[in-house]
C-alpha positions in Angstrom: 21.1 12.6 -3.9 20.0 10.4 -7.0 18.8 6.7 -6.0 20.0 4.5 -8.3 17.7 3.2 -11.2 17.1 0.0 -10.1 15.9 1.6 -7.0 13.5 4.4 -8.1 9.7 3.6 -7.8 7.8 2.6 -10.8 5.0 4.7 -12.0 1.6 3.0 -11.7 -1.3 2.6 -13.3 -4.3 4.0 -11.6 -7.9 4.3 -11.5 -9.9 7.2 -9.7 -13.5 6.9 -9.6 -16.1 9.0 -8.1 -19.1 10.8 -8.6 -17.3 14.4 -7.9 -14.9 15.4 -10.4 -13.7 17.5 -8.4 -12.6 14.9 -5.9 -11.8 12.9 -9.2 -9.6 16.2 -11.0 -7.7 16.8 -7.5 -6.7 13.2 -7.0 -6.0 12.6 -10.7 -3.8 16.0 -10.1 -1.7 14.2 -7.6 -1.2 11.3 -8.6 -0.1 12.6 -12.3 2.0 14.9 -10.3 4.3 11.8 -8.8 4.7 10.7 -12.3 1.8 8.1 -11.9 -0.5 7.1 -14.9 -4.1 8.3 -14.4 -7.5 7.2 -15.6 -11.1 8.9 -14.2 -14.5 7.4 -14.0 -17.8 9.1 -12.8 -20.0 6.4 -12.6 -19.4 2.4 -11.7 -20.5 0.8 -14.5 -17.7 2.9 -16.2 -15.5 1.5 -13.4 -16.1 -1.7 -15.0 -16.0 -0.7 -18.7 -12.4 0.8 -18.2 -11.3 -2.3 -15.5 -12.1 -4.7 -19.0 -10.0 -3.0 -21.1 -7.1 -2.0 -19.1 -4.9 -3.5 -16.2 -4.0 -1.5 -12.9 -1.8 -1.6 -10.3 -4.6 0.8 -8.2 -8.2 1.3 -8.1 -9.4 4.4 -5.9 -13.2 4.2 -5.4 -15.8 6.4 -3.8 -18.4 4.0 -2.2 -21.0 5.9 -3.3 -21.3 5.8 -6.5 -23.9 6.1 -9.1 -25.0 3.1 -11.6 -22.9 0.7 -9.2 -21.7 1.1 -5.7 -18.1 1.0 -4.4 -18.5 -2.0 -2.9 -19.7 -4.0 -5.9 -17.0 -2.9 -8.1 -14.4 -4.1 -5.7 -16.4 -7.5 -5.6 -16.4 -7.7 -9.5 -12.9 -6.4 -9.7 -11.7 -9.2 -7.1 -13.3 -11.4 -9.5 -12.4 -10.2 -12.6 -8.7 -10.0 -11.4 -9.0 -13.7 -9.7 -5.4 -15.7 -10.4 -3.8 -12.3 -11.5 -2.0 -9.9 -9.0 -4.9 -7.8 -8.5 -5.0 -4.2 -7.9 -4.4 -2.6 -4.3 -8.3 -1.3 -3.9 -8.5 1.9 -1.9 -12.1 3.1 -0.9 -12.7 6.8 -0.1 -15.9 7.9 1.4 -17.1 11.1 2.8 -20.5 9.2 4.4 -19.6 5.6 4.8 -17.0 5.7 7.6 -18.7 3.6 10.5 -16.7 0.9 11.9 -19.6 -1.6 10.3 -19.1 0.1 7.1 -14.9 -0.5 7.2 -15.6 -4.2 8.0 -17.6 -4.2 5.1 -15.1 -2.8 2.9 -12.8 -5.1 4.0 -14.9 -7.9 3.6 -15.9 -7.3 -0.1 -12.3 -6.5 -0.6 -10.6 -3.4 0.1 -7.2 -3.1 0.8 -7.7 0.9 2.8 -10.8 3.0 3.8 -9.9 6.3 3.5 -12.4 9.1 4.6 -12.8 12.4 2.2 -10.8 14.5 2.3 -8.3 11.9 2.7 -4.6 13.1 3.4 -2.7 13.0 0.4 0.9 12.2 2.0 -1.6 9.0 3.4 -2.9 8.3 -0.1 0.6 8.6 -1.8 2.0 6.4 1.3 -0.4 3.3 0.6 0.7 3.2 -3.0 4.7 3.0 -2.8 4.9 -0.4 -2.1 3.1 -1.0 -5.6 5.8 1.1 -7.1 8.6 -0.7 -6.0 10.7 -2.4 -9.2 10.9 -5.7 -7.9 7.5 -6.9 -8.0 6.0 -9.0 -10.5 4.8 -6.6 -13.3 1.1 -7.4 -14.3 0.4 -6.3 -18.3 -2.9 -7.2 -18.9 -6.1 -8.5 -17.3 -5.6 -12.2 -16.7 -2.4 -12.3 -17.7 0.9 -11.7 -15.1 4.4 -10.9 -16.9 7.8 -10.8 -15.5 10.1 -7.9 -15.9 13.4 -8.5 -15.1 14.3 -6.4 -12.6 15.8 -4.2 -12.3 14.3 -2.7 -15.5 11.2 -0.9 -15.3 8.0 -2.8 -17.2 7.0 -2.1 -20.6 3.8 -0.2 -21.5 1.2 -1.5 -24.2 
């Protein structure tokens, strides 16, 4: 059984980052494979390069990252999506999974803490309510559009 249209999710834009590209290849894998749009980065100030040229609905970030750790790129990402609808910001560690180390995520601005290997059915789970066609659409950094729903958004 078909949903109709206006119904169906809305494939989103994300950004996977970490140091392993094999973490980075499998994730990118998944995601690509539920019709989601993918971009990788190895190292955080790439994180940042690709954040200021593009616009997404999802960030995925390994704390532990070289050049930049994950919890400065979701500080400068909160800022440098400050008055827009900022992305849902997922952190994925395979070391920094105290309770401490959560609250800290949280408090620099994380959305989830996910520890590696993190459950895929979880990951894919925290992102449908980005997909859903009747939020506002976001097009570019700083900027929020509308598209009427229940049509899905353009792409640049």
């Amino acid at each position: 059984m078909h949903l109709p249209l206006w119904l169906e999710a809305i494939p989103l834009r994300v950004l996977v980052a970490d140091d392993n590209r094999d973490t980075v290849l499998t994730l990118a894998a998944l995601l690509q494979s539920e019709g989601h749009e993918v971009r990788c980065a190895y190292k955080g100030t790439e994180v940042m390069r690709i954040a200021h040229l593009h616009r997404f609905d999802a960030v995925i970030l390994d704390i532990e990252m070289p050049e930049m750790s994950g919890y400065a790129i979701a500080q400068e990402l909160r800022t440098l999506y400050y008055g827009a609808a900022p992305p849902l910001l997922i952190a994925i560690s395979g070391k920094w999974n105290k309770p401490s180390e959560k609250l800290l995520a949280q408090a620099v601005g994380f959305d989830h803490h996910l520890e590696k290997p993190c459950d895929p059915n979880l990951l894919l789970e925290l992102l449908k309510p980005r997909a859903l066609p009747s939020r506002t659409q976001p097009d570019e950094v700083g900027r929020v559009g509308s598209t009427s729903w229940p049509f899905a958004r353009p792409r640049p």
